[in-house]
C-alpha positions as CSV (number, residue, x, y, z in Angstrom):
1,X,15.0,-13.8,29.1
2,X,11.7,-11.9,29.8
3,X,8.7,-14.3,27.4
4,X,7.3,-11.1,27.0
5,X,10.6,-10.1,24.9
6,X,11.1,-13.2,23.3
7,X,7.4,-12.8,21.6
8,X,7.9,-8.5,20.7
9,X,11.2,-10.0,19.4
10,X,9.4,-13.1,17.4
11,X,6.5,-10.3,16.4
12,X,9.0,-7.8,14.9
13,X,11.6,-10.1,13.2
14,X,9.5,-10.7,9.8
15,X,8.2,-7.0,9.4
16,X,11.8,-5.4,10.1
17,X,13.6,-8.1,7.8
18,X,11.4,-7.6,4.7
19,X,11.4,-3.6,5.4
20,X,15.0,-3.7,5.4
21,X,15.6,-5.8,2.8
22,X,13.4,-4.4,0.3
23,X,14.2,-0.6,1.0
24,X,17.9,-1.7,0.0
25,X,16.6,-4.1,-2.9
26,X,14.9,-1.0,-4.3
27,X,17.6,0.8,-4.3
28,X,19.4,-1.3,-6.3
29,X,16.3,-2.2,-8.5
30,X,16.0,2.1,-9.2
31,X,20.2,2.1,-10.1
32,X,19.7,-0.7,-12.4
33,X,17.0,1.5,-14.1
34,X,19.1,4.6,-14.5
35,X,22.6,2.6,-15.8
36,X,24.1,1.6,-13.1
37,X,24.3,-2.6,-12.5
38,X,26.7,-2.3,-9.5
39,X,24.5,-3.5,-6.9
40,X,23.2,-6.4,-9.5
41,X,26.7,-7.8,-10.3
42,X,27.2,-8.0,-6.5
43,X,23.7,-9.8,-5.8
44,X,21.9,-6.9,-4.3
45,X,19.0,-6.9,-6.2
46,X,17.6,-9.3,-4.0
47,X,14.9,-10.6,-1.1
48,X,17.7,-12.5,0.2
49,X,18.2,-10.8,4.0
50,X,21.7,-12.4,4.1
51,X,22.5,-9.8,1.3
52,X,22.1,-6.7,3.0
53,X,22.3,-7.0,6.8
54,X,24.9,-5.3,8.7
55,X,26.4,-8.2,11.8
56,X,26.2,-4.5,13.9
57,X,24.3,-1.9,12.4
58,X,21.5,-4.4,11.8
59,X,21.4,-7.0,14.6
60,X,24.1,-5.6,17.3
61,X,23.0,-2.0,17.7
62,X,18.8,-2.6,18.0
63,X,19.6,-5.5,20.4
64,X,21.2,-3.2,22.2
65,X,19.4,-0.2,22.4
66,X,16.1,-2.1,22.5
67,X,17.4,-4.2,26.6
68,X,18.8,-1.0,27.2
69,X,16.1,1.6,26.7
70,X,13.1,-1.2,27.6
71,X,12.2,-0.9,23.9
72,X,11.6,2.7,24.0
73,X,14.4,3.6,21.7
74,X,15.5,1.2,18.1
75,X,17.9,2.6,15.5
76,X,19.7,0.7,13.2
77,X,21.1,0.3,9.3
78,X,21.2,-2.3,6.4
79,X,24.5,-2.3,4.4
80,X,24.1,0.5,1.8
81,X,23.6,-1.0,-1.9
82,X,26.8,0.5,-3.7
83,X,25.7,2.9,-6.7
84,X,28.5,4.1,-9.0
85,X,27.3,7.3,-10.2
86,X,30.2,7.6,-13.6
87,X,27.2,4.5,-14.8
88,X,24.1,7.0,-14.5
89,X,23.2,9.2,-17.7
90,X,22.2,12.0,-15.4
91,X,23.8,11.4,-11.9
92,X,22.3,14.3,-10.4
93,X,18.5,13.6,-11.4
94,X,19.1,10.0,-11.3
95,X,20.3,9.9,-7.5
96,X,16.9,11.7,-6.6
97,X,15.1,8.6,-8.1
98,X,17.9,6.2,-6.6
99,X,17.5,7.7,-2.9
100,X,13.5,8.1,-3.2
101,X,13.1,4.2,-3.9
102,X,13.9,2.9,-0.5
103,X,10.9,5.3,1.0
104,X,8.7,5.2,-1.2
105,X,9.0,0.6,-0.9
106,X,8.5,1.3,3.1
107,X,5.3,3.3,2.3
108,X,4.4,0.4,0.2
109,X,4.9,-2.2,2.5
110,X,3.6,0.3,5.3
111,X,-0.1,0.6,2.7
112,X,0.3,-3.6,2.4
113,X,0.4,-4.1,6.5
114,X,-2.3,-1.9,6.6
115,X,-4.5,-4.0,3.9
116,X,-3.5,-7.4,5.4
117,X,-5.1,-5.5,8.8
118,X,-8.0,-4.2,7.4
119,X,-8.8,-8.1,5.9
120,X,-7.6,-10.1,9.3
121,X,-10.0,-7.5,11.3
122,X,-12.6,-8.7,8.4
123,X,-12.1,-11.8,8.9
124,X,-13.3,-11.4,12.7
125,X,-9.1,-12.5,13.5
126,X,-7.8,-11.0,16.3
127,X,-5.3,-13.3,17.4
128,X,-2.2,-11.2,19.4
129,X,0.8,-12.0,17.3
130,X,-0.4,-11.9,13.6
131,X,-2.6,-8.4,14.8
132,X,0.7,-7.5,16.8
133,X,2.7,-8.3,13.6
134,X,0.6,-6.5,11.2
135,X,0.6,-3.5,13.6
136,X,4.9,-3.9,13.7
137,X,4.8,-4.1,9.9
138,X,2.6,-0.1,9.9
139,X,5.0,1.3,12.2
140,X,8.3,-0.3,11.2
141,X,8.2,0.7,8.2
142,X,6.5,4.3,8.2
143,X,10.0,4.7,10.8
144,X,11.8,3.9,7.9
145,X,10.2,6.2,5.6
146,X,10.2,9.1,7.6
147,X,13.7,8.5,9.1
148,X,15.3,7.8,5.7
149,X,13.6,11.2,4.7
150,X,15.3,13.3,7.0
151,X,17.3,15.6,4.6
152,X,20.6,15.0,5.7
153,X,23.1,12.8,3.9
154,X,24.1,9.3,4.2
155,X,20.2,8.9,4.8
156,X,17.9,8.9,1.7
157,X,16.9,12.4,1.8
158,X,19.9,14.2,2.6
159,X,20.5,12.8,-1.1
160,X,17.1,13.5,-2.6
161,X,17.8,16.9,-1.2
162,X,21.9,17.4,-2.7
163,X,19.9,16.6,-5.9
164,X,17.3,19.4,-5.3
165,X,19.3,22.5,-3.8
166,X,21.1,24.3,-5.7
167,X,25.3,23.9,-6.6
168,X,26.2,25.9,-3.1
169,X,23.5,24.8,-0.6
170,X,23.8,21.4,-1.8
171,X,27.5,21.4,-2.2
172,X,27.5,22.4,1.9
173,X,25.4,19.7,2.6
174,X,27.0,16.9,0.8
175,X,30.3,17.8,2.9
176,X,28.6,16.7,6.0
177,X,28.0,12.8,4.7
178,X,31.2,12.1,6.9
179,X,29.5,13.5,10.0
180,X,25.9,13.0,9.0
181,X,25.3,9.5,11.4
182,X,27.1,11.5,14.0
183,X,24.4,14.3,13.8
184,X,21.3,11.8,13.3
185,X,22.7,9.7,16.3
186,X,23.0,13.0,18.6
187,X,19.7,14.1,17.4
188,X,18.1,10.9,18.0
189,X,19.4,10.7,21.8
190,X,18.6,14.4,22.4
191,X,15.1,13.5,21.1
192,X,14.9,16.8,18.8
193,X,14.6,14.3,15.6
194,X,11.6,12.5,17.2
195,X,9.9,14.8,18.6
196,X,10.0,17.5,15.9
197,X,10.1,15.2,12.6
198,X,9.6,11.5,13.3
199,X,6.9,11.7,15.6
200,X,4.6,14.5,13.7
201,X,5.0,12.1,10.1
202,X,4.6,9.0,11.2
203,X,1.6,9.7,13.2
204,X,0.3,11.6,10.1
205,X,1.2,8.4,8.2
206,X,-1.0,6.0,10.4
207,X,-3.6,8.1,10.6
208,X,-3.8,8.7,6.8
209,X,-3.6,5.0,6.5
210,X,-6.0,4.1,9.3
211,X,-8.5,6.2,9.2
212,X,-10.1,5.1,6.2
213,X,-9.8,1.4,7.3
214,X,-11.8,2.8,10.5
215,X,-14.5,3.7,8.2
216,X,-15.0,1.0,6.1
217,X,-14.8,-1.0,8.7
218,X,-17.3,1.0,10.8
């Protein structure tokens, strides 16, 4: 195996691992807060990795995709914390919250990377893999914002958005859970969902994040 892969591999493992697990831990952490202890009685309120990767959606399809494309082109899932909705005192308004945790913990962790950057660059450090891991830990997770923001259900804001339309429009679009990964996937490898949303935010993202960092740091 190519070195060079072997280190983007080693680079990107910690940042994608805490992303993941955290989004999912948050959304249990948020469906604990509104009633609901499902994803707690089944351990999912946890920085345990184990907990919430997927053998294929997490591992198998990246590895894939990432040899096959040259690295051009990564998508890929956790396992979905359960949420029983009969357990929430307002499912409707309590799902917006629920769904809006796992972004708003990437933007988090995307505002974190860019701190530990900001002090390594400080520090005079510019050693390749911790400023190539920092660098992973910005993007990775601004991805994962902005993808799990694209209003179409399973992801995030598909459900942030059946919980903000109202009863017909949102009715309509929860019908097309079953197909949503379908759509995303066919989007994705037409390159309509990069070009016109995940491209345009996440570069807004980094620059919003950088550009102070840029200044301060002169």
């Amino acid at each position: 195996m190519n070195p060079d892969i072997i280190q983007n591999i080693l680079i990107m493992a910690l940042p994608v691992l805490l992303a993941i697990t955290i989004h999912e831990a948050a959304h249990g952490y948020a469906a604990r807060h509104f009633g609901d202890n499902t994803a707690q009685m089944l351990g999912r309120i946890t920085l345990n990795p184990l907990k919430h990767i997927d053998p294929i959606g997490t591992i198998v399809i990246p590895l894939v995709l990432y040899f096959a494309t040259s690295g051009a082109f990564m998508f890929g899932y956790a396992k979905p914390v359960p949420i029983n909705t009969r357990n929430l005192k307002n499912p409707r308004r309590d799902m917006i919250w629920i769904a809006l945790a796992g972004p708003a913990s990437n933007i988090a962790q995307a505002i974190i990377w860019t701190l530990l950057l900001g002090l390594l660059l400080a520090m005079g450090i510019r050693e390749t893999f911790f400023m190539g891991m920092v660098s992973a830990g910005i993007v990775i997770n601004l991805v994962l914002a902005v993808l799990n923001l694209f209003p179409l259900p399973p992801l995030d804001g598909g459900r942030i958005a059946v919980g903000l339309l109202p009863y017909k429009p949102a009715s309509f679009l929860a019908r097309l859970e079953p197909y949503g990964f379908f759509i995303i996937m066919g989007l994705l490898l037409m390159g309509i969902l990069d070009r016109f949303w995940l491209r345009p935010l996440v570069d807004l993202g980094k620059a919003i994040l950088l550009q102070p960092l840029a200044w301060l740091l002169g």
